[in-house]
C-alpha beads as a LAMMPS data file, in Angstrom:
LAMMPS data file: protein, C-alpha beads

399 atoms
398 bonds

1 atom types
1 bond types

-500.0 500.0 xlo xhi
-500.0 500.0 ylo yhi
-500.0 500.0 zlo zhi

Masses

1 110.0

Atoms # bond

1 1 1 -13.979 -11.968 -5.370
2 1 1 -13.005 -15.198 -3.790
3 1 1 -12.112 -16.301 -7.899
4 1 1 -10.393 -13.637 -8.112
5 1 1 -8.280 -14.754 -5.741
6 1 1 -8.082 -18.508 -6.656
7 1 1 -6.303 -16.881 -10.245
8 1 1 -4.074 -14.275 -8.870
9 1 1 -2.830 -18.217 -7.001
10 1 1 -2.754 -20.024 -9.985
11 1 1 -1.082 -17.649 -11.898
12 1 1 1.587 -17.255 -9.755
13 1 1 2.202 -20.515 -9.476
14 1 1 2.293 -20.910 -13.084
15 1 1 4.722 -18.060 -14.037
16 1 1 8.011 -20.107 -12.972
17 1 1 7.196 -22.451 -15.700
18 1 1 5.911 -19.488 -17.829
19 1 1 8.982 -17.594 -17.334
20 1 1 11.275 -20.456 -18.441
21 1 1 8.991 -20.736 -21.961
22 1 1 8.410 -17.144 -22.911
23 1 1 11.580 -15.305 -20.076
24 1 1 10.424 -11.982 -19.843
25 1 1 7.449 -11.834 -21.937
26 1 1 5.762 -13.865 -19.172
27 1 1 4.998 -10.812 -17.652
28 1 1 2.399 -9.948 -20.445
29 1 1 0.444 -13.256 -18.105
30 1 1 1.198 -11.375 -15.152
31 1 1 -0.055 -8.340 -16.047
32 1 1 -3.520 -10.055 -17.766
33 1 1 -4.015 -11.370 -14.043
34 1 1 -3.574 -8.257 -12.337
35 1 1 -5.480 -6.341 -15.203
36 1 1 -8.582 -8.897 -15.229
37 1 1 -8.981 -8.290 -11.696
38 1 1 -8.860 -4.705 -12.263
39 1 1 -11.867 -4.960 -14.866
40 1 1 -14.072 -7.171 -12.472
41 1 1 -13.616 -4.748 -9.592
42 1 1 -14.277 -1.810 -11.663
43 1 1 -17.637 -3.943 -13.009
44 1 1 -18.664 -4.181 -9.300
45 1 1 -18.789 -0.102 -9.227
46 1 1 -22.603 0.268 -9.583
47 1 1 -23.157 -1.773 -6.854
48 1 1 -20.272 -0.439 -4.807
49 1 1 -21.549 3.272 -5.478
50 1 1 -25.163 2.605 -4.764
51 1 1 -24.367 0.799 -1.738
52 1 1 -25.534 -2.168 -2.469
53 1 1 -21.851 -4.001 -0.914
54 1 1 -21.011 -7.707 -2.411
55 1 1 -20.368 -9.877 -0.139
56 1 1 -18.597 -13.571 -0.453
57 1 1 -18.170 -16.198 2.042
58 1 1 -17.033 -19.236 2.756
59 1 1 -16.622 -21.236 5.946
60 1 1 -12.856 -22.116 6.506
61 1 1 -12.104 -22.639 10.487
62 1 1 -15.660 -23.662 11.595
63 1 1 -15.256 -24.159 15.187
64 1 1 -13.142 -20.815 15.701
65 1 1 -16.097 -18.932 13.555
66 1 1 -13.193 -18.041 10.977
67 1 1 -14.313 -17.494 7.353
68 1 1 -13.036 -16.676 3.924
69 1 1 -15.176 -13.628 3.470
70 1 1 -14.883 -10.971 1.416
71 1 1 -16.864 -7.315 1.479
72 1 1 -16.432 -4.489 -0.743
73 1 1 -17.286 -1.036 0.209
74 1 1 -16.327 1.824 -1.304
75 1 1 -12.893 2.426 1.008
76 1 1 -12.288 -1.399 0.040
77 1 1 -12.873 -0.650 -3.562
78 1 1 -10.693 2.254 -4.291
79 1 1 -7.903 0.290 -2.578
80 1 1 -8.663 -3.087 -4.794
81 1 1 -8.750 -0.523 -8.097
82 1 1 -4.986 0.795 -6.872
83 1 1 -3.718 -2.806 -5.815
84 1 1 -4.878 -4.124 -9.429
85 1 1 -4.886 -1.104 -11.940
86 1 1 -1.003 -0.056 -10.578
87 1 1 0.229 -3.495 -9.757
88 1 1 -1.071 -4.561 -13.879
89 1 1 0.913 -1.624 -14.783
90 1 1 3.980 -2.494 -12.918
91 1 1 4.211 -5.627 -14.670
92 1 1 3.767 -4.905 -17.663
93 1 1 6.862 -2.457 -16.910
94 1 1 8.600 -5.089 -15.306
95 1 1 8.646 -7.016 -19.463
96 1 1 11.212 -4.066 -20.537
97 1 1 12.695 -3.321 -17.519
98 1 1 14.108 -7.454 -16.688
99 1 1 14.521 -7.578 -20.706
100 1 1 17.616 -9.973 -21.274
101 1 1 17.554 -10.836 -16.989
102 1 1 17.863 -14.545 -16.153
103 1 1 16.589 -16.276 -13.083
104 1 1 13.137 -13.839 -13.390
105 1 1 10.653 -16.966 -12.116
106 1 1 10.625 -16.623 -8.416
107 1 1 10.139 -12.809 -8.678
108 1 1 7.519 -12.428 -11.035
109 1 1 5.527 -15.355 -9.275
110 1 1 6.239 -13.701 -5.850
111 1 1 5.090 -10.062 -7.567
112 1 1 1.625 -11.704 -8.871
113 1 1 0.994 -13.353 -5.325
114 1 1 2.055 -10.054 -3.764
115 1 1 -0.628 -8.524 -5.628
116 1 1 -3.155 -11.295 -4.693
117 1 1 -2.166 -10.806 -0.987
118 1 1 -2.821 -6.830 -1.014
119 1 1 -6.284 -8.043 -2.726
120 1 1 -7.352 -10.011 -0.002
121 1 1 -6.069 -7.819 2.359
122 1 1 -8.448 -5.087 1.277
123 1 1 -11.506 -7.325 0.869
124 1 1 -11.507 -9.588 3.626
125 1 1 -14.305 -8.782 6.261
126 1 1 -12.207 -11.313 9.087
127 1 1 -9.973 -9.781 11.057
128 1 1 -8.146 -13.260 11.633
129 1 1 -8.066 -13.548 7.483
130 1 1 -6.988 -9.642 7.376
131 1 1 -3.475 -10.532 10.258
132 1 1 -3.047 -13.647 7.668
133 1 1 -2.962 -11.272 4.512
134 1 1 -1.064 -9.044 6.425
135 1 1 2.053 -11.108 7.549
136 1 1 1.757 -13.239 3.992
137 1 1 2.373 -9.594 1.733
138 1 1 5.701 -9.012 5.002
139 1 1 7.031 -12.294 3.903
140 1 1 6.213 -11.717 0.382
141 1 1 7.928 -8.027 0.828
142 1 1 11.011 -9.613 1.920
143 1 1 11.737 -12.271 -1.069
144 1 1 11.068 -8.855 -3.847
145 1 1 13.336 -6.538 -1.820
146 1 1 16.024 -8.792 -1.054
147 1 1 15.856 -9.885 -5.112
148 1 1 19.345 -8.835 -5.740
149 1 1 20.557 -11.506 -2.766
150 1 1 24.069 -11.171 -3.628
151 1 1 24.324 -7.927 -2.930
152 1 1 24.436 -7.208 1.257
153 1 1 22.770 -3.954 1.090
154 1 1 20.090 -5.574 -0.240
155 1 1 20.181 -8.124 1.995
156 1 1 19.828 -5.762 5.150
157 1 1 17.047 -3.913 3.645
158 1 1 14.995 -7.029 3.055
159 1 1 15.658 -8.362 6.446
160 1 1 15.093 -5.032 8.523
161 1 1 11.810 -4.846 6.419
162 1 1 10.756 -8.035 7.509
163 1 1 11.809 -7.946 10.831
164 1 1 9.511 -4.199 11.429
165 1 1 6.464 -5.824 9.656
166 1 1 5.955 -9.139 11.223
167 1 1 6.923 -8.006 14.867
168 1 1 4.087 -4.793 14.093
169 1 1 2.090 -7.570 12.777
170 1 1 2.427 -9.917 15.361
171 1 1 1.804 -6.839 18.162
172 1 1 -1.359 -6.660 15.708
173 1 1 -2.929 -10.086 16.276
174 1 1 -2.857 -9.959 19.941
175 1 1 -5.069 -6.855 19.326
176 1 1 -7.082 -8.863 17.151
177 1 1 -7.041 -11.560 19.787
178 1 1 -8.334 -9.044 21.983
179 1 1 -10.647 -7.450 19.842
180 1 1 -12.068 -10.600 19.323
181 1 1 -12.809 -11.896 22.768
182 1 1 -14.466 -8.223 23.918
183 1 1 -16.595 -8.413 20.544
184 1 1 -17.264 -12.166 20.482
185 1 1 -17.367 -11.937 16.598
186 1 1 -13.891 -12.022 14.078
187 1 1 -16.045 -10.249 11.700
188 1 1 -14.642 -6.906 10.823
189 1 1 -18.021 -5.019 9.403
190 1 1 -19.885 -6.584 12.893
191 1 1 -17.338 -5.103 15.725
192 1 1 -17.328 -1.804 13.642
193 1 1 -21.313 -1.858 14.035
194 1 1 -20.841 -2.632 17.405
195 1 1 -17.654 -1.568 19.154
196 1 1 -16.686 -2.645 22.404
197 1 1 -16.100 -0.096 24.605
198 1 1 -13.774 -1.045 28.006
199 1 1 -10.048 -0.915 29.094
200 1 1 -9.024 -4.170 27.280
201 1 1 -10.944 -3.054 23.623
202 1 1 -8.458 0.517 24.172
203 1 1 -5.780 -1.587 24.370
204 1 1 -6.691 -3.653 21.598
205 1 1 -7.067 -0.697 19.224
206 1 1 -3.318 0.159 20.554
207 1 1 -2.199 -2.705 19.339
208 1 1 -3.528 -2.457 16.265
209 1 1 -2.369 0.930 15.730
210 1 1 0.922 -0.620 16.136
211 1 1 0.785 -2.992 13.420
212 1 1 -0.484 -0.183 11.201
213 1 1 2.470 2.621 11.737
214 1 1 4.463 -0.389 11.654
215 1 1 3.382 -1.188 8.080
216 1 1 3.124 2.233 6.724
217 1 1 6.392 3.514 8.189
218 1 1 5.341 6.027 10.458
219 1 1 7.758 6.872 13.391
220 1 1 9.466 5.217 14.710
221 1 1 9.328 2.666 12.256
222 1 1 9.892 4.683 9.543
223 1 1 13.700 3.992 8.786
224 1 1 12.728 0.827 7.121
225 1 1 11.203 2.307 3.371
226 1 1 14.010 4.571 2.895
227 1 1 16.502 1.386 3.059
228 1 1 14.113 -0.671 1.206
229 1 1 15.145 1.204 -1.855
230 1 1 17.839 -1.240 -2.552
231 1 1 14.654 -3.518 -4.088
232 1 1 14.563 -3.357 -7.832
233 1 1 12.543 0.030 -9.131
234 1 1 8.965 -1.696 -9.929
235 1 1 8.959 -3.221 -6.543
236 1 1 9.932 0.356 -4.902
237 1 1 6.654 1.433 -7.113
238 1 1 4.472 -0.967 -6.603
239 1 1 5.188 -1.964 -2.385
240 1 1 6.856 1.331 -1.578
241 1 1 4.017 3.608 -3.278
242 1 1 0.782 2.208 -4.297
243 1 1 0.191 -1.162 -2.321
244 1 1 2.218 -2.402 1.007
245 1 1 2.872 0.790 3.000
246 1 1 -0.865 1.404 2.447
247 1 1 -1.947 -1.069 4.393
248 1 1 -1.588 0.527 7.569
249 1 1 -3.534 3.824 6.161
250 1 1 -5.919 1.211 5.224
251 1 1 -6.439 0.103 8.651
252 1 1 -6.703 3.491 9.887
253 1 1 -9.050 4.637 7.595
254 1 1 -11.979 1.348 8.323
255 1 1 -11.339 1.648 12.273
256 1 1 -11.364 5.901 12.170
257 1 1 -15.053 6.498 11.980
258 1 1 -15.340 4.199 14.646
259 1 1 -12.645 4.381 17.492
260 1 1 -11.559 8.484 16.701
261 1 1 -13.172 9.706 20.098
262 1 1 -11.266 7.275 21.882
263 1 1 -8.814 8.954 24.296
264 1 1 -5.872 6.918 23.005
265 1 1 -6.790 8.057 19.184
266 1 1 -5.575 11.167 18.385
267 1 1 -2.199 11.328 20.090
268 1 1 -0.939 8.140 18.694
269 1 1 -2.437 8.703 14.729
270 1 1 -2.400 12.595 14.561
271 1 1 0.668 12.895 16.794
272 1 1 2.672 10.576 15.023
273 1 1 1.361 11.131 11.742
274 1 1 2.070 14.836 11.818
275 1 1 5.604 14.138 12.822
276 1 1 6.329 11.632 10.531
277 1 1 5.247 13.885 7.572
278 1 1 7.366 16.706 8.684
279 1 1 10.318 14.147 9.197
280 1 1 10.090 12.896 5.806
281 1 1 9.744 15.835 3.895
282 1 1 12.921 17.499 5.938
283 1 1 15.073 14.094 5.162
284 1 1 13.816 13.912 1.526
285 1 1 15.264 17.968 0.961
286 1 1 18.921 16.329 2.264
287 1 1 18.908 13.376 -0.150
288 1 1 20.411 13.275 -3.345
289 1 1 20.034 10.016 -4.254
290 1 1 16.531 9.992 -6.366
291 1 1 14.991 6.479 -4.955
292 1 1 15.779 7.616 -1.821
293 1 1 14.441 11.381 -2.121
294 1 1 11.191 9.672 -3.077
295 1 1 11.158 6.909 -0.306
296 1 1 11.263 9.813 2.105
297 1 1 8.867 11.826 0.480
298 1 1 6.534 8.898 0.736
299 1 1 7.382 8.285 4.495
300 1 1 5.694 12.784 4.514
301 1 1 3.011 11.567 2.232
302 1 1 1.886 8.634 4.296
303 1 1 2.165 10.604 7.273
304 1 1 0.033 13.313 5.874
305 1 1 -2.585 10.092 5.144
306 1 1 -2.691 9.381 8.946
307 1 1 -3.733 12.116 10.185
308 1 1 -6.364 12.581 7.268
309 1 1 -7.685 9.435 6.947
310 1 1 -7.420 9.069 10.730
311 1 1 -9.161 12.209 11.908
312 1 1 -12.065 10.569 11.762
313 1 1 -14.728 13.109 9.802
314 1 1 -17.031 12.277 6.715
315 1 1 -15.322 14.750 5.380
316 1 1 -11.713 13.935 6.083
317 1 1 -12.465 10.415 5.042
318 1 1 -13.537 11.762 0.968
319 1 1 -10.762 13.929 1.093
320 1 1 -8.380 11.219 2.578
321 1 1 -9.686 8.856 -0.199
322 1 1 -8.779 11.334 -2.898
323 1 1 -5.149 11.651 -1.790
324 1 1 -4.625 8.270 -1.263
325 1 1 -5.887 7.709 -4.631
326 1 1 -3.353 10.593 -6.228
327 1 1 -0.132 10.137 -4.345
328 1 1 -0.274 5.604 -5.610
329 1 1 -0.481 7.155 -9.008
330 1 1 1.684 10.026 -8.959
331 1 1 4.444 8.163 -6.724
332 1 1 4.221 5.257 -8.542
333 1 1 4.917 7.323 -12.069
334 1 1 7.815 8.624 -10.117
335 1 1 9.016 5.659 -9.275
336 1 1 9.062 4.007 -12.986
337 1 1 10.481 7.460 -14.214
338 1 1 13.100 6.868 -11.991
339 1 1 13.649 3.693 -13.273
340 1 1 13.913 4.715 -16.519
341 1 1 16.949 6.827 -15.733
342 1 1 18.765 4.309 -13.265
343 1 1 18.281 2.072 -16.019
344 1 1 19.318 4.209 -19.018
345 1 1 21.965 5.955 -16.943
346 1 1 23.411 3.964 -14.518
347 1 1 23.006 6.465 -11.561
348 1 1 20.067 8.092 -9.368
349 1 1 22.618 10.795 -8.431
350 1 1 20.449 14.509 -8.539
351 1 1 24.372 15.843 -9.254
352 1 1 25.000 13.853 -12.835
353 1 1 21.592 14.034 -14.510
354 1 1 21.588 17.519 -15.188
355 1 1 20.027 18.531 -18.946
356 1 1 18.153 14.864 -19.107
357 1 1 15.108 16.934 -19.940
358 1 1 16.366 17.603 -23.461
359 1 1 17.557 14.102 -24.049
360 1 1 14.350 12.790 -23.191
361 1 1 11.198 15.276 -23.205
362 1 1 8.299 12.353 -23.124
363 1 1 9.883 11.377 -20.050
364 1 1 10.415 15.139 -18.478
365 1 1 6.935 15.434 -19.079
366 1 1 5.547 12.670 -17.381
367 1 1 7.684 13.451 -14.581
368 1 1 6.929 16.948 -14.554
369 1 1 3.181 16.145 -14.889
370 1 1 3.402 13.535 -11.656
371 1 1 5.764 16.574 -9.734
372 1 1 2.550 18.651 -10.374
373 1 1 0.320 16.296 -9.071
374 1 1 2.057 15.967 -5.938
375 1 1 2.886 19.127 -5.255
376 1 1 -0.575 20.100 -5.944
377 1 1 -0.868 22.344 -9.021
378 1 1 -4.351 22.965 -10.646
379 1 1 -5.959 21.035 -12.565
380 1 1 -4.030 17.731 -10.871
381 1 1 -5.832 15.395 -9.080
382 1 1 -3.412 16.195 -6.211
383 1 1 -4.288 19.549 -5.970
384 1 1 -8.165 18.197 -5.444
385 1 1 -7.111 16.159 -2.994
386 1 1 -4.920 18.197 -0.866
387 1 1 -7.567 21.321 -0.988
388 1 1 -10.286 18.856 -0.175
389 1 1 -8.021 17.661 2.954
390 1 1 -6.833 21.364 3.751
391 1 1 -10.711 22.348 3.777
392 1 1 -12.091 19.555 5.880
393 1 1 -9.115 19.666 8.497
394 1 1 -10.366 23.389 8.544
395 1 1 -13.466 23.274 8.836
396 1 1 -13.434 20.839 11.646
397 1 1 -10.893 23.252 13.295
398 1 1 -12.970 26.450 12.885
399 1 1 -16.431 24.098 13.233

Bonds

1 1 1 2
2 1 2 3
3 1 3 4
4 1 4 5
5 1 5 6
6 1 6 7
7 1 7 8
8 1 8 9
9 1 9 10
10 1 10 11
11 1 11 12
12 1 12 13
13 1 13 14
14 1 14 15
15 1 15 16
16 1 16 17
17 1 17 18
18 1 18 19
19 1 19 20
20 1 20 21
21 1 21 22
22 1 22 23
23 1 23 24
24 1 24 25
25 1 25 26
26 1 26 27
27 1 27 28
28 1 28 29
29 1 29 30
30 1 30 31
31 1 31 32
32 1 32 33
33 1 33 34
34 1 34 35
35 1 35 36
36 1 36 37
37 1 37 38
38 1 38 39
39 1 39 40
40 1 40 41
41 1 41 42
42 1 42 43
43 1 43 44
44 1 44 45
45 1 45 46
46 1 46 47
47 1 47 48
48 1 48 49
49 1 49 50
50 1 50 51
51 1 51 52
52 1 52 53
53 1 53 54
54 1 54 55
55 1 55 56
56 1 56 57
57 1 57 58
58 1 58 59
59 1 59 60
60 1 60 61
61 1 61 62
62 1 62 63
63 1 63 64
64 1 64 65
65 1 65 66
66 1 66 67
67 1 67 68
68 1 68 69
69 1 69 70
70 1 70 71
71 1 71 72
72 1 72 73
73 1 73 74
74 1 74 75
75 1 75 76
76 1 76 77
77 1 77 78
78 1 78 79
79 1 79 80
80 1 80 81
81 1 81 82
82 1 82 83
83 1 83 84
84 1 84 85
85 1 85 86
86 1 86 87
87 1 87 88
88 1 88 89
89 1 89 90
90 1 90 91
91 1 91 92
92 1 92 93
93 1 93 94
94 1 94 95
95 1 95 96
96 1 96 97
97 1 97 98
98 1 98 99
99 1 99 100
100 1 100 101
101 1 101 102
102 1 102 103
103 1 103 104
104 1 104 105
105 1 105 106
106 1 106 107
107 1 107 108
108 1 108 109
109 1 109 110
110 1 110 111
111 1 111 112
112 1 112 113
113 1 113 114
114 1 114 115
115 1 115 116
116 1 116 117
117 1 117 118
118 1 118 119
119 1 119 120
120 1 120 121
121 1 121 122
122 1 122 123
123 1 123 124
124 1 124 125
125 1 125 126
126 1 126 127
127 1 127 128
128 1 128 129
129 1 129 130
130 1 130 131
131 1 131 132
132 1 132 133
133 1 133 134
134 1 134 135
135 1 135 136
136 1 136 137
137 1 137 138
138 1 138 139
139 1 139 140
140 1 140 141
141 1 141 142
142 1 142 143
143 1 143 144
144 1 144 145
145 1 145 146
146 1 146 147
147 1 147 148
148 1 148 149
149 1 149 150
150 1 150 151
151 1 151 152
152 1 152 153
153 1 153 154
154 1 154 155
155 1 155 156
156 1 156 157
157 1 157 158
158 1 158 159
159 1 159 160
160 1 160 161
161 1 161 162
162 1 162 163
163 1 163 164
164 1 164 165
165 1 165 166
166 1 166 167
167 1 167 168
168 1 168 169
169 1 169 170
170 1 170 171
171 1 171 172
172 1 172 173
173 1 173 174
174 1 174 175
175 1 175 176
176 1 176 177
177 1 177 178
178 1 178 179
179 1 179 180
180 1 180 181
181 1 181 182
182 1 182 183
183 1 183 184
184 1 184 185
185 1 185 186
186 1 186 187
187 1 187 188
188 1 188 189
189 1 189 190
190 1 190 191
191 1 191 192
192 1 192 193
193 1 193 194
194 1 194 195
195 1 195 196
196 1 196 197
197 1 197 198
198 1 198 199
199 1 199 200
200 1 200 201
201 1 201 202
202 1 202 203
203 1 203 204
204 1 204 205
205 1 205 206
206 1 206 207
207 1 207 208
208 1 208 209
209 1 209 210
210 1 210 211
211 1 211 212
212 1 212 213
213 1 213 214
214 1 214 215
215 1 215 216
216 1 216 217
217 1 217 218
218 1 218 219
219 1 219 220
220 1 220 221
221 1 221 222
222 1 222 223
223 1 223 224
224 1 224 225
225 1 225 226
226 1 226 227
227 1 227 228
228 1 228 229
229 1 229 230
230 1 230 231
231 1 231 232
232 1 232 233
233 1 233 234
234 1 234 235
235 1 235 236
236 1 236 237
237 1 237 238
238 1 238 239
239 1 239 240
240 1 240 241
241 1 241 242
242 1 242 243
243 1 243 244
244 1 244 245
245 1 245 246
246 1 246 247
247 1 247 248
248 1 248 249
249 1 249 250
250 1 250 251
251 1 251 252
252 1 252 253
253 1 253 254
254 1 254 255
255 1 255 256
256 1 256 257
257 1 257 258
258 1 258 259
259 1 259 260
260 1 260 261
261 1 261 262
262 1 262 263
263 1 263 264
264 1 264 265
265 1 265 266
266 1 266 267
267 1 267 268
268 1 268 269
269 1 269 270
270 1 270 271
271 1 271 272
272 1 272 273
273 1 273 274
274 1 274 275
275 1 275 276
276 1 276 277
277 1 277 278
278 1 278 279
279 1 279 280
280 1 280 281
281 1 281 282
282 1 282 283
283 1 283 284
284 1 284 285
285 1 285 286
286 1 286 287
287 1 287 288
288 1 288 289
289 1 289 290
290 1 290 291
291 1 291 292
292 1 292 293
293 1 293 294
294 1 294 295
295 1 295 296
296 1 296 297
297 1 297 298
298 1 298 299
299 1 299 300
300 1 300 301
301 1 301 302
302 1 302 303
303 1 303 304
304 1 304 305
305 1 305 306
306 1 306 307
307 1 307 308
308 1 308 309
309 1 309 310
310 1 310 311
311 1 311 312
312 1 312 313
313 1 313 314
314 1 314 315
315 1 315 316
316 1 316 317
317 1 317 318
318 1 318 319
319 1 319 320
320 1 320 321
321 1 321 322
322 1 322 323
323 1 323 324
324 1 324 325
325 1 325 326
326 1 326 327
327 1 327 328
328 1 328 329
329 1 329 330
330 1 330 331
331 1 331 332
332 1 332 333
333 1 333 334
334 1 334 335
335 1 335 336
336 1 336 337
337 1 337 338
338 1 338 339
339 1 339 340
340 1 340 341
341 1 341 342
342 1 342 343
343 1 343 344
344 1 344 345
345 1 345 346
346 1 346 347
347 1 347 348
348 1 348 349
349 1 349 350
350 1 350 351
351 1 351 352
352 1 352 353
353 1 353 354
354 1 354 355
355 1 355 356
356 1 356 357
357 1 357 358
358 1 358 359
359 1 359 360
360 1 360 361
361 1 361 362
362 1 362 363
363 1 363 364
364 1 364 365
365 1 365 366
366 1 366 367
367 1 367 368
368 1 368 369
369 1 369 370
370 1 370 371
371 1 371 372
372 1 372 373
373 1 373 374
374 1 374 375
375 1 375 376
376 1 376 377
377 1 377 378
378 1 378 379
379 1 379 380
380 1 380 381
381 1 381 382
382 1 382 383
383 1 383 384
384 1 384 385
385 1 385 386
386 1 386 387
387 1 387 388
388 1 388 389
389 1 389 390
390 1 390 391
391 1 391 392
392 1 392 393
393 1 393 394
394 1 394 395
395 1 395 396
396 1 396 397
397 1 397 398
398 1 398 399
């Protein structure tokens, strides 16, 4: 795992130079990257599904006790699969879609190490490692929204991004300070097998919970994705669907089984959560702009995560892991259909695509097939997902 990283590093910082050589086609290399770490976490599934968890570690900060270590269990290996499996796809995608594009180094080296980030983000077992991760993929966020620099809208977006993410994430680390001190260990998998219970580890988990509605747009941050959508399409369906704004639900999901019966637990995740999902899906009916009618239904979607992922069940948790799993892929697809037509078209506008279907049925049907998905239409994985969440949130409520 820790090699895996080391490449996703040097290939990024060998795709400027690649890029200049091959232009475009360099993203073929970028895609190999992504898609060899893909492979190698999807060899590790034996051992991930029979619970026998590889572990990696290497001593970085002696004296503070701060190591380079890296765990996989299964919540840590679905989200590697998605990180890899999407983000190879996305760059592959990313060879048509910059096709005749100058100037294509910086991104494609900043998409790799985005990818690399999100990867160690979901592995690493140090909580001082995981705030590092966490601001990098902010910073990273930034460069790949703000890619059309000329532009200002694209300029706000990229800064109000950044600006919501590393102030979350820097509310974050004095949790993790916190969390720290009370546990005496930085070791993720060690304060989750021993939480500490008192005053100052409550408001440690508050601050935590912070960082993580910060990062997956849940109110009140949530006005950030939807103007984040001035980013070129692969980075709206790679950040904005299947890797970034899953962070936070990441978060939620490790700490859930752990800190749900504290007091301060349900009213901030479930509260929030719930709201934010009904927000989004209410904006995303007013929008007409297709980027932007997606951004909002991901704001629902993610919000509909929270309060899965975060209720804190066995149950919850499998279902949560299915939809997780189905909205990266589905919203994703969306995203690179939408692409397609921005790109073919010239407009997103739901007013001046009327009768695209019969210009282009391969891509009506892959759209249609990922609208299924998320709206949850047998045989979909969606629709397993959201009856597997609908049955455990029931059961628990009738239980």
């Amino acid at each position: 795992m820790l090699l895996v990283l080391v490449a996703f590093t040097i290939g990024s910082l060998a795709l400027p130079v690649l890029v200049r050589a091959w232009g475009p086609r360099a993203f073929f290399f970028a895609a190999a990257v992504s898609f060899g770490a893909f492979v190698y976490t999807a060899a590790l599934s034996p051992r991930v599904l029979a619970s026998d968890i590889p572990f990696e570690s290497f001593t970085w900060i002696g004296p503070l006790d701060i190591a380079l270590s890296m765990r996989m269990d299964t919540l840590s290996w679905v989200l590697a699969l998605i990180v890899t499996g999407v983000g190879a796809l996305v760059l592959l995608y990313c060879r048509w879609y910059f096709d005749g594009k100058q100037d294509l180094g910086q991104f494609a080296a900043v998409l790799l190490a985005f990818a690399g980030a999100m990867y160690g983000l979901v592995l690493t077992d140090d909580v001082v490692v995981l705030v590092m991760f966490w601001e990098v993929t902010s910073v990273l966020s930034y460069l790949l929204i703000g890619y059309y620099n000329r532009r200002a809208a694209s300029r706000r977006a990229a800064l109000q991004a950044l600006l919501v993410t590393t102030l979350g994430g820097l509310v974050m680390l004095i949790g993790v300070v916190l969390i720290v001190v009370q546990a005496g260990t930085s070791s993720l998998s060690e304060i989750l097998a021993d939480p500490p219970v008192s005053p100052v580890a409550t408001a440690a988990l508050v601050l935590l919970l912070v960082g993580a509605l910060s990062k997956s747009a849940i109110f009140p941050f949530h006005f950030w994705l939807p103007g984040a959508m001035a980013a070129p399409t692969p980075v709206s369906a790679y950040l904005h669907a299947a890797a970034m704004v899953k962070a936070g639900i990441y978060l939620v999901a490790v700490l859930a089984p752990v800190f749900a019966e504290n007091p301060a637990w349900h009213p901030i995740v479930i509260g929030l959560g719930g709201f934010t999902m009904l927000l989004g899906g209410w904006q995303a009916l007013r929008e007409t702009d297709l980027k932007r009618l997606l951004a909002y239904g991901t704001v629902s979607q993610l919000g509909f995560l929270m309060v899965v992922l975060g209720y804190g069940t066995q149950d919850a948790a499998l279902a949560g892991l299915a939809l997780l799993l189905s909205h990266a892929l589905f919203k994703s697809a969306l995203f690179l259909v939408v692409g397609i037509i921005d790109h073919q078209l010239s407009t997103r506008d739901l007013r001046e695509i009327s009768g695209l279907g019969r210009q282009a049925p391969a891509l009506a049907t892959a759209a249609i097939v990922s609208i299924a998905s998320m709206v949850g239409i047998i045989p979909t994985v969606g629709f397993v997902a959201k009856e597997g969440a609908l049955a455990a949130l029931l059961d628990e409520a009738l239980g």
